[in-house]
LUMKEBA-512371 format. One record per residue: z, y, x of N, C-alpha, C in turn; residue number from 1. Coordinates in nm, 3 decimals, always signed. Layout:
% LUMKEBA-512371
{{Z Y X} {Z Y X} {Z Y X} NUM}
...
END
This chain:
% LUMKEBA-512371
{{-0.604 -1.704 -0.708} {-0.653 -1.627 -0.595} {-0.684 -1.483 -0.637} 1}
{{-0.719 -1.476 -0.702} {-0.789 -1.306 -0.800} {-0.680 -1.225 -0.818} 2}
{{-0.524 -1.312 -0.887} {-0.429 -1.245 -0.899} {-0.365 -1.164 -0.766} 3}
{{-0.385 -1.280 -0.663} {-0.316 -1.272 -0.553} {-0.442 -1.095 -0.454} 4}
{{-0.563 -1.150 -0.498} {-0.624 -1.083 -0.452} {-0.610 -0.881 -0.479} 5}
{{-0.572 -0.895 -0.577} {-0.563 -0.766 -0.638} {-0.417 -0.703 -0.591} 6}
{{-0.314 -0.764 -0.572} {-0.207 -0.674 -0.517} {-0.279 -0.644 -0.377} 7}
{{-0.311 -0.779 -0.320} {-0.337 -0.752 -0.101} {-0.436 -0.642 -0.142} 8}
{{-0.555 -0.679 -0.192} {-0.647 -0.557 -0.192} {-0.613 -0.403 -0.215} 9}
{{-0.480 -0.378 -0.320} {-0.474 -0.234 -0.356} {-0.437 -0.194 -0.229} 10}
{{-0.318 -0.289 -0.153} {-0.211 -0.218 -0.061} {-0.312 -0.209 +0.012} 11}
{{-0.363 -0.364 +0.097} {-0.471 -0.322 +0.190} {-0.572 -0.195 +0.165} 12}
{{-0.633 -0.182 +0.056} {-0.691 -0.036 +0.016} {-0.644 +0.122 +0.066} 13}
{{-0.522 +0.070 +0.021} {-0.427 +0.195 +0.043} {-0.394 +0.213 +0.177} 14}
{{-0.340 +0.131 +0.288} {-0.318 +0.132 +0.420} {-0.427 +0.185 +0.477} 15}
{{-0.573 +0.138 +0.441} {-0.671 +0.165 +0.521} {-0.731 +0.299 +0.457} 16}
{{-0.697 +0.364 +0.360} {-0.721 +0.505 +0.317} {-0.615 +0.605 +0.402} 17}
{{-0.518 +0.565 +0.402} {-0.440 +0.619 +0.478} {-0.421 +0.622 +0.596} 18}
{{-0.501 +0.536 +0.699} {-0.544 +0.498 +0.859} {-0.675 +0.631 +0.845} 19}
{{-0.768 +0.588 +0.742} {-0.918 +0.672 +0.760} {-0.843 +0.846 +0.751} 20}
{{-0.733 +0.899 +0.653} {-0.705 +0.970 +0.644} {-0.660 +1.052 +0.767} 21}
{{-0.525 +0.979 +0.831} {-0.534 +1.037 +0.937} {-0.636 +1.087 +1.091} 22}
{{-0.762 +0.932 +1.087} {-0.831 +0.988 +1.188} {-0.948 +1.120 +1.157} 23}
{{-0.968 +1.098 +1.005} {-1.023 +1.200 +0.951} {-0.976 +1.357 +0.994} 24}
{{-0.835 +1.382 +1.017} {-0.761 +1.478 +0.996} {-0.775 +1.489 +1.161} 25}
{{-0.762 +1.429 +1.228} {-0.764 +1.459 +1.393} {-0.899 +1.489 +1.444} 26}
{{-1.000 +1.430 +1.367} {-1.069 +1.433 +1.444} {-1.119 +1.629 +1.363} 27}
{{-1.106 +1.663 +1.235} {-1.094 +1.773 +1.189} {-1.048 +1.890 +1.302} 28}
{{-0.942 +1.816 +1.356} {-0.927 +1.938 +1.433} {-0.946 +1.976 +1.575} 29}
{{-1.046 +1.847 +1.567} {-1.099 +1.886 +1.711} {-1.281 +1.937 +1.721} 30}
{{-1.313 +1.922 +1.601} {-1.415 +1.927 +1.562} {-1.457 +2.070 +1.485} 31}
{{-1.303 +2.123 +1.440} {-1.354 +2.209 +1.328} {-1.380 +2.183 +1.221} 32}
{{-1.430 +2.058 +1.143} {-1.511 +2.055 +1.063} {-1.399 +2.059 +0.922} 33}
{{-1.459 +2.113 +0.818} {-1.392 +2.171 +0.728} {-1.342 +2.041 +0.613} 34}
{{-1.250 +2.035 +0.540} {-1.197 +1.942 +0.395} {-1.359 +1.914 +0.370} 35}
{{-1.377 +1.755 +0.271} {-1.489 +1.735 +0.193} {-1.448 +1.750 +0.048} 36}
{{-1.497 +1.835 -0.035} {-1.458 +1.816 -0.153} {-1.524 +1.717 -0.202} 37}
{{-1.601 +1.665 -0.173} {-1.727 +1.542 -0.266} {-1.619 +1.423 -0.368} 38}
{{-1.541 +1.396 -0.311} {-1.478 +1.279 -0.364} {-1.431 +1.339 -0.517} 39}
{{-1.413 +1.467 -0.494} {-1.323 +1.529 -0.615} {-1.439 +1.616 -0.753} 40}
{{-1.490 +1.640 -0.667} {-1.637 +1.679 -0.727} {-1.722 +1.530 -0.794} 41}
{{-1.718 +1.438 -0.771} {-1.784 +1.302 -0.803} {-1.679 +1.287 -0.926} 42}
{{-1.556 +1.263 -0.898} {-1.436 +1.247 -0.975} {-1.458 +1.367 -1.133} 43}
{{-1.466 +1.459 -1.090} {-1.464 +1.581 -1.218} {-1.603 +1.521 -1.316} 44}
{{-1.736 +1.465 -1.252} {-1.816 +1.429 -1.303} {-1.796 +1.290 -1.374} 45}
{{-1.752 +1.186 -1.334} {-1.733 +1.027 -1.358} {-1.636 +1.047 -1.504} 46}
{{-1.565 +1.189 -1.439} {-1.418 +1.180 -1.590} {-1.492 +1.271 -1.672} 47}
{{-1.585 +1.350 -1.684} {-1.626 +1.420 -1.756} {-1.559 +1.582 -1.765} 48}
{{-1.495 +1.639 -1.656} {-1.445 +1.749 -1.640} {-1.463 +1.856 -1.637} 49}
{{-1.443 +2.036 -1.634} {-1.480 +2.077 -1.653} {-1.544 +2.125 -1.443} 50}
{{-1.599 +2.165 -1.442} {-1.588 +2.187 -1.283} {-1.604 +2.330 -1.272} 51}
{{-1.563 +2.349 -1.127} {-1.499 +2.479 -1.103} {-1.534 +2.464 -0.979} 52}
{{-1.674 +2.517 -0.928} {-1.716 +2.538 -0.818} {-1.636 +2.584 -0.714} 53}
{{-1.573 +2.718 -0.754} {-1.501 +2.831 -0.663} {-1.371 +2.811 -0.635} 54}
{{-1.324 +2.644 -0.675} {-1.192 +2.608 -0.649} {-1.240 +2.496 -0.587} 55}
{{-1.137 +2.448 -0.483} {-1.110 +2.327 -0.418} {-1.016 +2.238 -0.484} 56}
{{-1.039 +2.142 -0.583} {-0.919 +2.043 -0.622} {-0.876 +1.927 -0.555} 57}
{{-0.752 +1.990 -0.457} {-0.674 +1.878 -0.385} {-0.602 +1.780 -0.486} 58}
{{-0.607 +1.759 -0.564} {-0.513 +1.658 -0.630} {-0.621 +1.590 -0.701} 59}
{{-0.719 +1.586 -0.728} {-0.891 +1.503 -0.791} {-0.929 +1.425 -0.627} 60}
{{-0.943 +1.546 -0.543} {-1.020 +1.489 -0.392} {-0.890 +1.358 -0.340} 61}
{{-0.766 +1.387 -0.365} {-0.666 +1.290 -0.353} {-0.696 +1.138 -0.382} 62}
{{-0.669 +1.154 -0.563} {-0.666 +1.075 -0.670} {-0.824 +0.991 -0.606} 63}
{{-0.962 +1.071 -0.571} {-1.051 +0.968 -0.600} {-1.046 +0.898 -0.446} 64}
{{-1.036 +0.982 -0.326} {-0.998 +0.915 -0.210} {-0.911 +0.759 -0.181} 65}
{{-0.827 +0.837 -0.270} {-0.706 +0.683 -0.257} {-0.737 +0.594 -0.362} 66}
{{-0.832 +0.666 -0.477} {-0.814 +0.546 -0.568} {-0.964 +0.461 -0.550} 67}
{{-1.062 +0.506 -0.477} {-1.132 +0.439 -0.448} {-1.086 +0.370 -0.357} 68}
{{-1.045 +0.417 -0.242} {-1.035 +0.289 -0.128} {-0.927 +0.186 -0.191} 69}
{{-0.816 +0.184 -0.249} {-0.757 +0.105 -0.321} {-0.840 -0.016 -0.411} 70}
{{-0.960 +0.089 -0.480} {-0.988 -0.058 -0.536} {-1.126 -0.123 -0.465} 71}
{{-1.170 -0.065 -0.384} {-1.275 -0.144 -0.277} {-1.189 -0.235 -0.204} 72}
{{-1.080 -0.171 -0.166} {-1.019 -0.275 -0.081} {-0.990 -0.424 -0.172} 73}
{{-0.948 -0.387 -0.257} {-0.982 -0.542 -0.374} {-1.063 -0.628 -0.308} 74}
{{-1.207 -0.564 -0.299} {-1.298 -0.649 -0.280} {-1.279 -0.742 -0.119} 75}
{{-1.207 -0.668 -0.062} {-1.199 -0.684 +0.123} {-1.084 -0.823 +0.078} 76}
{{-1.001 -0.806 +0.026} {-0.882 -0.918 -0.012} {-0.957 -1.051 -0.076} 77}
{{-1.055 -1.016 -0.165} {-1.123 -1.156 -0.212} {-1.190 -1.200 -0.148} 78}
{{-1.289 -1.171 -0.013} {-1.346 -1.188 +0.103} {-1.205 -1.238 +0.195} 79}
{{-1.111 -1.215 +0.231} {-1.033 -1.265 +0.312} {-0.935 -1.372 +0.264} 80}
{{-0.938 -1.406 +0.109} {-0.848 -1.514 +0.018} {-0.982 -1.637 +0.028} 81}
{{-1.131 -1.600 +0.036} {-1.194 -1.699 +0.056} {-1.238 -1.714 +0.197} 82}
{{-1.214 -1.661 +0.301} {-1.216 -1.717 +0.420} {-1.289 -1.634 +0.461} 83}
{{-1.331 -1.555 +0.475} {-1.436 -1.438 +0.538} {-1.305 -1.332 +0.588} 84}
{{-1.280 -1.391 +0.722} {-1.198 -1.278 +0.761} {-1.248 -1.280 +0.934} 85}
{{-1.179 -1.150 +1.011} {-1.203 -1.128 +1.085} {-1.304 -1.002 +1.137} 86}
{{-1.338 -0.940 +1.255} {-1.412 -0.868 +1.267} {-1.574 -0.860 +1.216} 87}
{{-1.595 -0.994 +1.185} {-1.749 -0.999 +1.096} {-1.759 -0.935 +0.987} 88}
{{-1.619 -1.013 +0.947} {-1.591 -1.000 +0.738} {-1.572 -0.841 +0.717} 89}
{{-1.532 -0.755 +0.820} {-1.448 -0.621 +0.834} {-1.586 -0.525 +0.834} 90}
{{-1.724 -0.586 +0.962} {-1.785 -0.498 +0.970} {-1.879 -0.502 +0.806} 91}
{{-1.923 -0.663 +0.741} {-2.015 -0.660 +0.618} {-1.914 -0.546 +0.493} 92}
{{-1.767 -0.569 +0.538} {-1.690 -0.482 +0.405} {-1.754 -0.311 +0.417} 93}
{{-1.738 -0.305 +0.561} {-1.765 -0.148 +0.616} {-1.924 -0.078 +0.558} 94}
{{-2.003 -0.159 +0.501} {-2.166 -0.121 +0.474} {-2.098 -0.130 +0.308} 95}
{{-1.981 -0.251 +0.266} {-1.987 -0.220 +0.104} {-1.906 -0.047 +0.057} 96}
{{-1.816 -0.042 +0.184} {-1.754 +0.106 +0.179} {-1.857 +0.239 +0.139} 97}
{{-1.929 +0.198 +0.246} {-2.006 +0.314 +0.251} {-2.136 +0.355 +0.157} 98}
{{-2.150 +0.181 +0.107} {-2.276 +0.162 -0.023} {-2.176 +0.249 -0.162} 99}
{{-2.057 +0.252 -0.186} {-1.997 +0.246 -0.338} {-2.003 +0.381 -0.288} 100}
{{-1.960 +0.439 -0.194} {-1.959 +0.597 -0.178} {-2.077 +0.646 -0.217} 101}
{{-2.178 +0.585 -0.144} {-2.355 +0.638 -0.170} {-2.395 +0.629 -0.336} 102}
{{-2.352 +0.531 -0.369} {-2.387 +0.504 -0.524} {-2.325 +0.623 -0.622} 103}
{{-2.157 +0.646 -0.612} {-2.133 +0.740 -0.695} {-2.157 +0.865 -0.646} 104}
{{-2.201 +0.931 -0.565} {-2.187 +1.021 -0.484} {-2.340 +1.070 -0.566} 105}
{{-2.460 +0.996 -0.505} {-2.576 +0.993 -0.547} {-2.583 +0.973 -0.729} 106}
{{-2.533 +0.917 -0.777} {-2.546 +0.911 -0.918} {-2.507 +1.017 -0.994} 107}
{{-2.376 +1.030 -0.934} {-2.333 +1.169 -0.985} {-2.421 +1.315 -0.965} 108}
{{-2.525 +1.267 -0.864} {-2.569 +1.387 -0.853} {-2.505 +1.542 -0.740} 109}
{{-2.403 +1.449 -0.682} {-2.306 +1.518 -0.607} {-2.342 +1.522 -0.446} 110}
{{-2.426 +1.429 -0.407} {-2.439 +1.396 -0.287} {-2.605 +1.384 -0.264} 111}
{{-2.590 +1.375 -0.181} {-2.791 +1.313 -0.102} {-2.771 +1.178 -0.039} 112}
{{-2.883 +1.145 -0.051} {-2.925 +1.004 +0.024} {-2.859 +1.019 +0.192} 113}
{{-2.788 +0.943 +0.246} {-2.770 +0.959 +0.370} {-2.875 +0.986 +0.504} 114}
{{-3.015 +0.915 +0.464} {-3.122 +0.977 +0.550} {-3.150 +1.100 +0.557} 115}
{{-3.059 +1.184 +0.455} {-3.138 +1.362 +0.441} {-3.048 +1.399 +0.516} 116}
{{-2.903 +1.374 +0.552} {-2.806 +1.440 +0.649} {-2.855 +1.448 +0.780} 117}
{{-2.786 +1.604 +0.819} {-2.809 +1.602 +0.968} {-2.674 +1.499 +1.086} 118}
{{-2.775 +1.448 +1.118} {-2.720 +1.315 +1.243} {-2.586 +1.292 +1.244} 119}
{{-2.530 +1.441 +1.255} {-2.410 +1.445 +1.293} {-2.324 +1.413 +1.234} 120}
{{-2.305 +1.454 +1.091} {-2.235 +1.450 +0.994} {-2.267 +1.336 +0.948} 121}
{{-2.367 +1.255 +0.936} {-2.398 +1.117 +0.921} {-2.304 +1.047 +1.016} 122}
{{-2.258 +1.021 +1.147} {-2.217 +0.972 +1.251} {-2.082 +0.955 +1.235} 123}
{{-2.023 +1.077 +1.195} {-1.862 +1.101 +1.139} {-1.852 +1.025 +1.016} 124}
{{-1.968 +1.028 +0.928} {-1.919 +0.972 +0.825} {-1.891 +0.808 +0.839} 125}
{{-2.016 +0.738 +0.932} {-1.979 +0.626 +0.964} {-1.852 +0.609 +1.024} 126}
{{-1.849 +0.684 +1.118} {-1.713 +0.597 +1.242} {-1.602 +0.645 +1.086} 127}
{{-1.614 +0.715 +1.019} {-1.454 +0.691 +0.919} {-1.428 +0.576 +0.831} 128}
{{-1.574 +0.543 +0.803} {-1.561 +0.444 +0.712} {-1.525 +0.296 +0.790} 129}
{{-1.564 +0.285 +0.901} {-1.541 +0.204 +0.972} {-1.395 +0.187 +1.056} 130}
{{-1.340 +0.269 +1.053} {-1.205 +0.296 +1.077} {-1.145 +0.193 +0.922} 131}
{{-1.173 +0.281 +0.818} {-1.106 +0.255 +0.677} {-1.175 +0.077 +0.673} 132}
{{-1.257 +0.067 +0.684} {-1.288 -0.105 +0.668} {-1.196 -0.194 +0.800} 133}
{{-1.219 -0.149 +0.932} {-1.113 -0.243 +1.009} {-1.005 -0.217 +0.934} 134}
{{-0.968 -0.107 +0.928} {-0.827 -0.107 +0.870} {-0.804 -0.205 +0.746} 135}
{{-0.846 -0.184 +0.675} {-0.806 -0.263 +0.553} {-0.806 -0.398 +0.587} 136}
{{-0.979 -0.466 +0.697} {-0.940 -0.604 +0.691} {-0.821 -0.629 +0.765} 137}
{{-0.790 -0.535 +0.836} {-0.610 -0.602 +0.944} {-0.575 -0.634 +0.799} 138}
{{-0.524 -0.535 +0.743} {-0.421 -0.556 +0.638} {-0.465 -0.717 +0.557} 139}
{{-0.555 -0.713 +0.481} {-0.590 -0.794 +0.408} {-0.581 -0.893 +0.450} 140}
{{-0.685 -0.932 +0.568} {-0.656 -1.075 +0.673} {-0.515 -1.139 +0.669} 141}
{{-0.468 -1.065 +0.724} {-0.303 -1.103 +0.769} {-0.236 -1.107 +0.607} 142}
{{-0.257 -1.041 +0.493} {-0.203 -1.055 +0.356} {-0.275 -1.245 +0.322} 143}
{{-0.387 -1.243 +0.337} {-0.436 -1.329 +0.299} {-0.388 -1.443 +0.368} 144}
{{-0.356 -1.446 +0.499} {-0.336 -1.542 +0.649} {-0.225 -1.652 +0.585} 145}
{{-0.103 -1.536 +0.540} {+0.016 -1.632 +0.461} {-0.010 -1.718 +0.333} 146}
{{-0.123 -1.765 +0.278} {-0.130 -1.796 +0.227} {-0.208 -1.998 +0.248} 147}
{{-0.253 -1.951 +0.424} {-0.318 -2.051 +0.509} {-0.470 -2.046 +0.480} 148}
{{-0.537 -2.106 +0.529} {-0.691 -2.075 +0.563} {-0.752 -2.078 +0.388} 149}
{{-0.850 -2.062 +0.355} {-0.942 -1.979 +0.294} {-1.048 -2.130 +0.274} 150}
{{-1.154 -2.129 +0.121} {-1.230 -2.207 +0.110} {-1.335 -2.252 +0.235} 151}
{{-1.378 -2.085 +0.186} {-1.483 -2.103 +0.407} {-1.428 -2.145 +0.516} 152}
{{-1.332 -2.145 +0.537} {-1.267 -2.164 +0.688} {-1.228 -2.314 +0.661} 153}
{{-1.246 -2.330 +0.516} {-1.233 -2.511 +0.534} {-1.273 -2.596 +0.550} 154}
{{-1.411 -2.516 +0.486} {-1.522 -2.563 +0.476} {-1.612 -2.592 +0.641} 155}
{{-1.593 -2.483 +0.692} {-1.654 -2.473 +0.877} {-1.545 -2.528 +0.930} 156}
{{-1.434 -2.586 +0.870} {-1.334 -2.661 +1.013} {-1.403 -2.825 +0.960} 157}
{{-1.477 -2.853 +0.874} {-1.522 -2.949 +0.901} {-1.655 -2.934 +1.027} 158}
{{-1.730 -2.854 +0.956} {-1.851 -2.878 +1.103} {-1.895 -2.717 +1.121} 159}
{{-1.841 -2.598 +1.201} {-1.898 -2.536 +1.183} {-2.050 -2.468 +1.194} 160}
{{-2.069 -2.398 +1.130} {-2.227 -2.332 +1.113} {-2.268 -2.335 +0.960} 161}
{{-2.412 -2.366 +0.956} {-2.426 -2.376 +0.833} {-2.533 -2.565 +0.834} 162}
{{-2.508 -2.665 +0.749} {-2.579 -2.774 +0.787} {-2.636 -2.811 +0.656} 163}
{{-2.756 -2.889 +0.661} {-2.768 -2.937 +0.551} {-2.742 -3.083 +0.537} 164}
{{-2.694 -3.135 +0.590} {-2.593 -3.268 +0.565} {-2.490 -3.242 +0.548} 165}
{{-2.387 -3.174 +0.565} {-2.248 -3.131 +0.456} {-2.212 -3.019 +0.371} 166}
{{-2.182 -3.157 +0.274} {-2.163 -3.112 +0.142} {-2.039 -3.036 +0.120} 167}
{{-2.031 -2.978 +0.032} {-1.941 -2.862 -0.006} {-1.818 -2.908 -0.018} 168}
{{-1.680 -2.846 -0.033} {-1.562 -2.876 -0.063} {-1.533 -2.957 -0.152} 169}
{{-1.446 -3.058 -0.177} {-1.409 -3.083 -0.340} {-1.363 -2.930 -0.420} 170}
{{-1.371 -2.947 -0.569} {-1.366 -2.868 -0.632} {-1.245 -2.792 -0.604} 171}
{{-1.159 -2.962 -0.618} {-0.972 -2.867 -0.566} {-0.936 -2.805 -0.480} 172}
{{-0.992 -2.828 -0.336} {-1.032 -2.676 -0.234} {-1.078 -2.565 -0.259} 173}
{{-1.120 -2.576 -0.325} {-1.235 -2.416 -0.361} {-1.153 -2.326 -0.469} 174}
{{-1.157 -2.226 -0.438} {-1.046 -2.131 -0.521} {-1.146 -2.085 -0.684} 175}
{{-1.250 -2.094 -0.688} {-1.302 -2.112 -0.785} {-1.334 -2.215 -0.874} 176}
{{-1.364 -2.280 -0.779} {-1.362 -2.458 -0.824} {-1.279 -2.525 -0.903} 177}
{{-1.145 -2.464 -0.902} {-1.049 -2.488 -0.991} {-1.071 -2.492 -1.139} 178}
{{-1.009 -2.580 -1.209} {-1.002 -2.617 -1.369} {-0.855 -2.507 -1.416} 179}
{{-0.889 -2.444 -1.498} {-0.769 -2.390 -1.553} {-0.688 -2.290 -1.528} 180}
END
């Protein structure tokens, strides 16, 4: 499953960087609102670079854009190979999007806590990330779908909810559960 998980996740990653990209870019121009360098600026810091305030590096802001959502989306593919798919699984991925952004962003020292932004720019930042998380779970879901239902979904087609009279999968259902 992990193996399988890591191709669906990059592409799915990548599809849904490239969905967020474009609404990013439209809504840019209806808005005005200018390129973010942050991604590339976080990037110069994480690699240890030299930085260069008075330049804009499109090919860093690229590289960390796509190569983050590529490998978050990983995570959206192992959530949808174990059965967490659908608009639920899409919106909990959409808070991990926006947590890994906050973490390096903030660590690096590159960014602020999202409570210090003004509203607005807070608001945009959500609806993108949330764009980039549906997006990816389409992708992922449906990557994952061909493969037929998922530990969880096997687990709730016996009784769904959560119960405490049934017991868990056999081991050989469970994609972890596995020997070997």
């Amino acid at each position: 499953m992990l193996t399988r998980a890591l191709w669906q996740g990059t592409l799915a990653g990548l599809a849904g960087t490239a969905v967020m990209t474009v609404a990013e870019k439209a809504e840019q121009r209806l808005s005005g609102r200018p390129d973010s360098y942050v991604p590339a600026r976080v990037l110069e810091r994480l690699l240890r670079l030299p930085e260069k305030p008075t330049t804009q590096p499109r090919s860093l802001n690229l590289a960390m854009h796509y190569g983050q959502g590529a490998l978050v989306g990983v995570l959206r593919a192992i959530m949808a190979n174990a059965g967490l798919r659908g608009p639920w699984a899409s919106a909990m991925f959409t808070v991990v999007r926006l947590t890994t952004d906050q973490v390096l962003e903030n660590a690096t020292g590159v960014g602020a806590p999202p409570q210090t932004w003004p509203r607005r720019e807070l608001a945009v930042d959500l609806l993108h990330k949330a764009v980039y998380g549906f997006a990816v779970g389409l992708v992922a879901d449906a990557l994952a779908a061909r493969s037929g239902p998922g530990p969880g979904q096997l687990h709730a087609a016996k009784l769904p909810g959560r119960h405490h009279d049934v017991g868990p999968l056999p081991r050989s259902a469970a994609a972890w559960g596995r020997r070997g």
